[in-house]
C-alpha positions as a printed Julia matrix, in Angstrom:
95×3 Matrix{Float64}:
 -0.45  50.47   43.77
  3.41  49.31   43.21
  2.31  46.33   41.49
 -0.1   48.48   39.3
  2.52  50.22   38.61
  5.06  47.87   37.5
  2.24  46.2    34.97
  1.92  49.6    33.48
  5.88  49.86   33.06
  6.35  46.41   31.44
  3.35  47.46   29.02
  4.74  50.57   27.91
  7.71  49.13   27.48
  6.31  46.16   25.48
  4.91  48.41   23.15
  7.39  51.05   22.35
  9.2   50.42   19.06
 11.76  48.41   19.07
 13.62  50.1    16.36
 16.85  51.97   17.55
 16.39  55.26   17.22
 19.01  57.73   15.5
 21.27  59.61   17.99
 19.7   62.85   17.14
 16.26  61.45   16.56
 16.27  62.09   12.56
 16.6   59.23   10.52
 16.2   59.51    6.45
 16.66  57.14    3.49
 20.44  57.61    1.43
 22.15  56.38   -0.78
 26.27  56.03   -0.36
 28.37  54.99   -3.6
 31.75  53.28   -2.81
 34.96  54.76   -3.43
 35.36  53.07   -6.5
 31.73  53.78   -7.71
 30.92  49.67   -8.13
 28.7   49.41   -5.15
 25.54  51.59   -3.7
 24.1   50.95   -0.88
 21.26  52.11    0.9
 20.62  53.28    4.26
 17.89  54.94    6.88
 19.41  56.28    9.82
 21.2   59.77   10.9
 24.36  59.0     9.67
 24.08  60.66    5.89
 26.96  63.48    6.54
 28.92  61.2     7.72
 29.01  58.66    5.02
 28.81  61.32    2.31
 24.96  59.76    1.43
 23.0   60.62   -1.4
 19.32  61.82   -1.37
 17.02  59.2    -2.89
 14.49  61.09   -3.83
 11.93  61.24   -5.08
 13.42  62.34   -8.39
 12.2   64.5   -11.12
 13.68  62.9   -13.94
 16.66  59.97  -13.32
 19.24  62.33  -14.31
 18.7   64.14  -10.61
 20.35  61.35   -9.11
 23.41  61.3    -7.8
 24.92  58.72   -8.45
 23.35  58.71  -12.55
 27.06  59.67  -13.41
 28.32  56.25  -12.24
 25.52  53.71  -13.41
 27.85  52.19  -15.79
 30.23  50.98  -13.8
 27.92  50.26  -10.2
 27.79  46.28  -10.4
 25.58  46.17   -6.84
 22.89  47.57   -5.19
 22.6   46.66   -0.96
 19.96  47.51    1.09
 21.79  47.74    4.83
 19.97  46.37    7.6
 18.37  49.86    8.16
 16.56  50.44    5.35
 14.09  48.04    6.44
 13.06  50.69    8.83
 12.53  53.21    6.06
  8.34  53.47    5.53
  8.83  57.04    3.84
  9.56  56.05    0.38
  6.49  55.68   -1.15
  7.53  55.57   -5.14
 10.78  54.15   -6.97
 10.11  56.33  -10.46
 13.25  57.53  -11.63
 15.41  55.5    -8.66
């Protein structure tokens, strides 16, 4: 029965995610434009307050986003490591 047992735990935890998951279990794609509006970068985890982030849609029109003010002068986009957890955006239109 023990050794059952301890099969069943290594499976389980074989096959949970591997992902780290956000501190209060909410992660969402954002968008966070440095202080001197040249770079935005993208994230997907809970930390959005935080770092001031910026919804990324999806937009009606590209004027909705927020950081359309500052497209002149952002010289680079990032995706941070995160993103590559983000499966939720399903359309870039008017990103």
């Amino acid at each position: 029965m023990k050794r059952l047992l301890s099969v069943l735990l290594v499976m389980i935890a074989v096959l949970l995610p591997t992902k780290s998951w956000a501190a209060d279990g909410v992660s969402e794609p954002y968008a966070v434009l440095s202080e001197n509006n040249t770079v935005l970068t993208f994230y997907y985890d809970d930390q959005k307050a935080a770092r001031n982030g910026m919804s990324v849609g999806p937009f009606t029109n590209e004027a909705a986003r927020g950081w359309n003010d500052y497209m002149q002068s952002i010289t680079t986009v990032t995706f941070d490591d995160t993103f590559a957890n983000c499966t939720s955006i399903t359309s870039t239109e008017n990103l």
